[in-house]
C-alpha positions in Angstrom: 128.9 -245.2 50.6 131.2 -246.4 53.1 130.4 -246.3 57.2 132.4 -243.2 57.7 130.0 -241.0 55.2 126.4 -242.8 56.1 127.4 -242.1 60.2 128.0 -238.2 58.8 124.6 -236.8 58.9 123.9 -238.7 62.1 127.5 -236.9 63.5 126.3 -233.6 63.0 123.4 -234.4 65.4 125.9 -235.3 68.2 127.7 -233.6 70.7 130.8 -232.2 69.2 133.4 -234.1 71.0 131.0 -237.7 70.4 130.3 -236.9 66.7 134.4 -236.6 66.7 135.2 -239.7 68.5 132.3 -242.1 66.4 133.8 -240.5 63.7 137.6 -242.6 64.3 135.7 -245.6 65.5 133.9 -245.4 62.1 137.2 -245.3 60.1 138.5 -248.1 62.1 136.0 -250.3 61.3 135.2 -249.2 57.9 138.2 -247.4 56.7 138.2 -246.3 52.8 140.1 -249.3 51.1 142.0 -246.9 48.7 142.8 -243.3 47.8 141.6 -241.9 44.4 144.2 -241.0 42.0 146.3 -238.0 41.9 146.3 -236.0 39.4 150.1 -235.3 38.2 149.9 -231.2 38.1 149.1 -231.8 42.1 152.1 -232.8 43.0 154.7 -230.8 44.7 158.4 -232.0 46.3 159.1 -229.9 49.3 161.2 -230.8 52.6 162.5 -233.1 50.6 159.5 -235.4 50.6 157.1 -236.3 47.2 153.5 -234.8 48.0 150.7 -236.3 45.9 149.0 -233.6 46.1 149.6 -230.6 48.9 146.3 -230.8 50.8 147.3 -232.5 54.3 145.2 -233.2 57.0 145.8 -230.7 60.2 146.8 -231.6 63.3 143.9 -232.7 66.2 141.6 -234.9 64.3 143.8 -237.8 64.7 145.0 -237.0 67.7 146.6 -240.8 68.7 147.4 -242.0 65.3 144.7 -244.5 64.8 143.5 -243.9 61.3 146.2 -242.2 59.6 145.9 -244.6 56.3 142.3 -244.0 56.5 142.4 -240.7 56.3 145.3 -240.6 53.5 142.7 -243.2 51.4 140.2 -240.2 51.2 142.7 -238.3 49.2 144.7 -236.3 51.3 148.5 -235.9 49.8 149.4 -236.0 54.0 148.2 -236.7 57.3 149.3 -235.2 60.6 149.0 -236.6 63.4 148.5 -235.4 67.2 149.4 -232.5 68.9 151.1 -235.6 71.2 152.8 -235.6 74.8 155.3 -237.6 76.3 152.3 -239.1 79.2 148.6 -239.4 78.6 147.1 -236.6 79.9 142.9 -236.1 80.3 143.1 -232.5 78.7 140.4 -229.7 80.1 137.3 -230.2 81.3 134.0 -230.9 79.1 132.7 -229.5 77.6 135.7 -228.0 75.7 134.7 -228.2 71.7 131.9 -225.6 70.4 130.5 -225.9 66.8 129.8 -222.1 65.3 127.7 -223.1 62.5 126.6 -219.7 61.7 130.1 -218.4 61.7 131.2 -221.8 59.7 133.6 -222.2 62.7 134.0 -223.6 66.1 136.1 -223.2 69.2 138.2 -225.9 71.0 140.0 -225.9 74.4 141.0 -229.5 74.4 144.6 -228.9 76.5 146.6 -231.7 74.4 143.9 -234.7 75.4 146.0 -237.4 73.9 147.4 -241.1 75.1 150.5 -240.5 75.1 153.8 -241.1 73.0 154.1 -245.1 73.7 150.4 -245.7 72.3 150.7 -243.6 69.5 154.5 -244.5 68.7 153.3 -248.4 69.0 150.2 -247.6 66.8 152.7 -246.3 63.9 155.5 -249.0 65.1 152.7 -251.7 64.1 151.8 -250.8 60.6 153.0 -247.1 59.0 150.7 -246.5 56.2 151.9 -245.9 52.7 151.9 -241.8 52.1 153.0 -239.3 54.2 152.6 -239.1 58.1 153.9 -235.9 60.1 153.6 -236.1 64.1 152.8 -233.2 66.4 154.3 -233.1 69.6 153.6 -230.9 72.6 154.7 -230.6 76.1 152.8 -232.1 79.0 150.9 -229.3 81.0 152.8 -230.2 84.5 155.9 -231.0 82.8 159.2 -229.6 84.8 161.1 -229.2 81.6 158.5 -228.9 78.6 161.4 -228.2 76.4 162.3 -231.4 77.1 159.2 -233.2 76.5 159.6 -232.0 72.9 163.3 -233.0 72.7 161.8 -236.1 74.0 159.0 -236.0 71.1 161.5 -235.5 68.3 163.6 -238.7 69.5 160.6 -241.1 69.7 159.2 -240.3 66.7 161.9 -239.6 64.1 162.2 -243.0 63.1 158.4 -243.0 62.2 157.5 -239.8 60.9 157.7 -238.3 57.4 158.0 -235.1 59.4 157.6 -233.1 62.8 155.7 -230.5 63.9 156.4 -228.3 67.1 153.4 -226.9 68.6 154.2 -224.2 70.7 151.1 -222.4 69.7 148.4 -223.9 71.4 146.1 -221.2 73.6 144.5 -224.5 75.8 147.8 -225.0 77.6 148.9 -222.0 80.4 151.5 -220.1 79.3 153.0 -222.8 76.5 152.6 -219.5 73.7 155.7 -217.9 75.8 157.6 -220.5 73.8 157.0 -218.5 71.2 159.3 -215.2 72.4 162.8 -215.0 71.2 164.8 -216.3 73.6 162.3 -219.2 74.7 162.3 -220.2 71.0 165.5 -220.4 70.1 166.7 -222.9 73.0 163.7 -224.9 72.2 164.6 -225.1 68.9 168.3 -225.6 69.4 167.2 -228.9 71.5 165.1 -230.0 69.4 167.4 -230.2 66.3 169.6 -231.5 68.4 167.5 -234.4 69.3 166.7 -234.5 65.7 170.6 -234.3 64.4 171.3 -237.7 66.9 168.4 -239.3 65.3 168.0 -241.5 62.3 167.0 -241.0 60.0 167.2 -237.1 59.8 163.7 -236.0 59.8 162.1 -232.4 58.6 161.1 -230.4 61.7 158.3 -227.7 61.7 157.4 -225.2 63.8 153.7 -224.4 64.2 153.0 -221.0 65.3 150.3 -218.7 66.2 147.7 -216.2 64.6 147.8 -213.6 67.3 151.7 -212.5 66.7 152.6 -208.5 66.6 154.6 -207.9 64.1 157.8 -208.0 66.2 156.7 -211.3 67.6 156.8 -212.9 63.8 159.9 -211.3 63.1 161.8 -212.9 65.8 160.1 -216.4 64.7 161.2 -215.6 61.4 165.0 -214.9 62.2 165.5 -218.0 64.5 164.1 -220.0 61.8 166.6 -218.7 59.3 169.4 -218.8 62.1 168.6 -221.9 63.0 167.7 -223.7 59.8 164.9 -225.2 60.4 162.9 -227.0 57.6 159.6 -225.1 57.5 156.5 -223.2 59.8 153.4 -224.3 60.0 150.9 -220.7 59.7 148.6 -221.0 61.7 147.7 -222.6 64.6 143.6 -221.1 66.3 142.9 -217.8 66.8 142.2 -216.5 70.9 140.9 -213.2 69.2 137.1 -212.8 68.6 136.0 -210.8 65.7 132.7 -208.8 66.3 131.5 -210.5 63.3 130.6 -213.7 64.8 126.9 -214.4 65.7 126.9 -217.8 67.2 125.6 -218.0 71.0 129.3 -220.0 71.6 131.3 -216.8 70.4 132.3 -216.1 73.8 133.4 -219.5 74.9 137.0 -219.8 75.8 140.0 -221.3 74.0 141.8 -221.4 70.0 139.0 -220.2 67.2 139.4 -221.9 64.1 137.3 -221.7 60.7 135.9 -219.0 58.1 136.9 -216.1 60.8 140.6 -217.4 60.9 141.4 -217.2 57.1 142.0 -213.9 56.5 144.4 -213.4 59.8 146.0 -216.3 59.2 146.3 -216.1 55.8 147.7 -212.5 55.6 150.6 -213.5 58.4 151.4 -215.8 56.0 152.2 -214.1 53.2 154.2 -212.2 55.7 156.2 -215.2 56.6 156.6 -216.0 52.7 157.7 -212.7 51.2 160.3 -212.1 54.7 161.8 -215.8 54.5 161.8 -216.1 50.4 161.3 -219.7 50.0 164.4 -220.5 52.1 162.0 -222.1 54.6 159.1 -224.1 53.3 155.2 -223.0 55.0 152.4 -224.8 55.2 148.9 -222.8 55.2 146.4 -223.7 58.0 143.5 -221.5 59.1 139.6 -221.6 57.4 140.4 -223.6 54.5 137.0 -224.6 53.3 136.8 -225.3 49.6 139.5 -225.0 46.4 139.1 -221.1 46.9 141.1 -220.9 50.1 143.2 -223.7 49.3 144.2 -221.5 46.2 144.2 -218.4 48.3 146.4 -219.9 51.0 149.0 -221.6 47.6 149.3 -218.0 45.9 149.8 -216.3 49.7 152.8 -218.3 50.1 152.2 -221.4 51.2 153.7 -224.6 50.0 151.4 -227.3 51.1 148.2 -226.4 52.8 146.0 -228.3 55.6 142.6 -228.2 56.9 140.4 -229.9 59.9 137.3 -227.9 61.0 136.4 -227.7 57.4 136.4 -231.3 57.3 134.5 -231.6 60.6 131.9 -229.1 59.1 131.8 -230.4 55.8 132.4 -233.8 55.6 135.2 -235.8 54.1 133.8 -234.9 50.4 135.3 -231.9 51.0 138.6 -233.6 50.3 137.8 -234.4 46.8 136.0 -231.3 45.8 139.0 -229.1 47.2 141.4 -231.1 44.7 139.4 -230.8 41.8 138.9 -227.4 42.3 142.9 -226.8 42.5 143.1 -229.4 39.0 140.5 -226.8 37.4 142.2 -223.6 39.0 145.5 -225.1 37.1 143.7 -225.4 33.5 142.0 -222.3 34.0 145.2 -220.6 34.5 147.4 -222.1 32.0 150.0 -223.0 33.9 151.7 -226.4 33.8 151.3 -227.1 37.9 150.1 -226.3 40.5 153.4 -224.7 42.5 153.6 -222.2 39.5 151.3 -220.3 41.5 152.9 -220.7 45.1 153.5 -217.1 46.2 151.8 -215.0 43.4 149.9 -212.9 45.4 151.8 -213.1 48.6 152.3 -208.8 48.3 148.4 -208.6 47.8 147.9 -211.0 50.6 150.4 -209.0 53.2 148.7 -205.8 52.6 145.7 -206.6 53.7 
């Protein structure tokens, strides 16, 4: 057993945002020294990128690109890494990350704590990792023109991504979920394809959105990303909502919710998204994946690829390798020849709910 997995039961015992942090400096100086093999009915081409395998690692444990390869070498068919802005900025104040462990959740209001674009670029600049690496930009929270901090993302980071995410769905920065409404969207997007159109090469660009949409709200998200052709959403980002079901003494803290109680939100808005946009735009499903059951869950709702995080934080990375050969099994069991046979099979089940 490597450092990463002997430090895990001792992370468990630390503070939330210390476990997190030993956690990277374990991977930097002990990083798995190669991923296991994929197995062929895994792998999925989408966005015009080869995918191992479609389990991807979610945005915020990596948040400065310093161990992407280490986390691909546990398995993961992608890694993602940020939510990045153009200046370092400190984030909220700590405490700010809340473990659930009754509810198998937790509850972060980090406010885009990250180094910065020139630290993170000249991490990836240094030494890309073979596989697949997607960057997540944001906007700094006193930016005068956040729309052009993500312009401003898409330009640095084209030449070194395998994709890019948007995040305008973050609850931990005021008012940045207003970028969601119609008219706010679509200028945002129109800059930032823009920024990506003038760059080289032309990279895939997602937007990641939020759990908490009315019905309206997602169909407006929907239209500009068929108007505007962008390559794929990203369903879902945390949760502000608080389900009466949770027991933990931390269900009351502020900021994005993310875990067991996210799945089924997330999970049915994205089937929405997948029966309204008809494979014209791809989706990736985030929100409480936690084993091969809601991996498979989130695949036959409509999603393409799929990422998790808190489950990893929760579980440990041997979740990784359980989750894909669960999905391997899930594929024998049902007789079909891959994996993507099943993308969307219950997406009307799944947007009833």
């Amino acid at each position: 057993m490597r450092l990463a997995g002997l430090l895990e039961p001792l992370a468990q015992r630390l503070p939330p945002e210390t476990a997190h942090r030993a956690a990277i400096l374990a991977l930097k100086v002990a990083p798995p020294t190669a991923a296991p093999r994929a197995d062929p009915r895994l792998r999925i081409s989408v966005l015009g990128l080869a995918f191992p395998n479609p389990l991807g690692l979610a945005a915020g444990f990596d948040k400065n690109a310093e161990v992407p390869g280490a986390m691909l070498n546990f398995g993961f068919g992608f890694v993602e890494v940020g939510t990045l802005t153009p200046r370092p900025q400190a984030g909220n104040a700590r405490p700010r990350l809340f473990r659930l462990r009754e509810d198998a959740a937790v509850i972060n209001r980090f406010g885009f704590n990250n180094e910065g674009f020139d630290r993170a670029r000249a991490r990836l600049a240094a030494g890309r990792p073979p596989g697949l690496v997607g960057v997540n930009v944001g906007a700094n929270k006193d930016a005068a023109d956040r729309i052009g901090d993500y312009a401003l993302g898409v330009r640095t980071f084209a030449p070194l991504a395998d994709y890019l995410t948007i995040n305008v769905s973050s609850p931990n920065t005021p008012n940045l979920r207003d970028l969601q409404r119609r008219d706010a969207l679509d200028g945002l997007i129109a800059r930032a394809l823009e920024a990506r159109d003038y760059s080289a090469p032309r990279r895939p660009l997602m937007v990641k959105i939020a759990p908490d949409l009315d019905d309206r709200e997602l169909d407006d998200i929907l239209a500009i990303a068929l108007e505007r052709r962008i390559d794929g959403l990203i369903v879902s980002n945390t949760t502000i909502a608080r389900p009466a079901t949770l027991r933990s003494h931390h269900r009351a803290e502020a900021g994005g919710l993310s875990g067991r109680p996210l799945f089924a939100p997330s999970t049915r808005l994205l089937a929405r998204a997948r029966l309204a946009l008809g494979g014209r735009v791809a989706l990736i499903g985030c929100g409480g994946v936690e084993d091969a059951a809601t991996a498979l869950a989130k695949i036959e709702a409509g999603a393409d690829l799929v990422q998790l995080y808190t489950g990893l934080a929760l579980k440990g990375v041997g979740v990784v390798a359980d989750i894909l050969d669960g999905l391997v099994r899930a594929v024998s069991e049902r007789g079909v020849p891959s994996l993507s046979a099943l993308t969307g099979t219950r997406a009307h089940e799944w947007a009833q709910r």
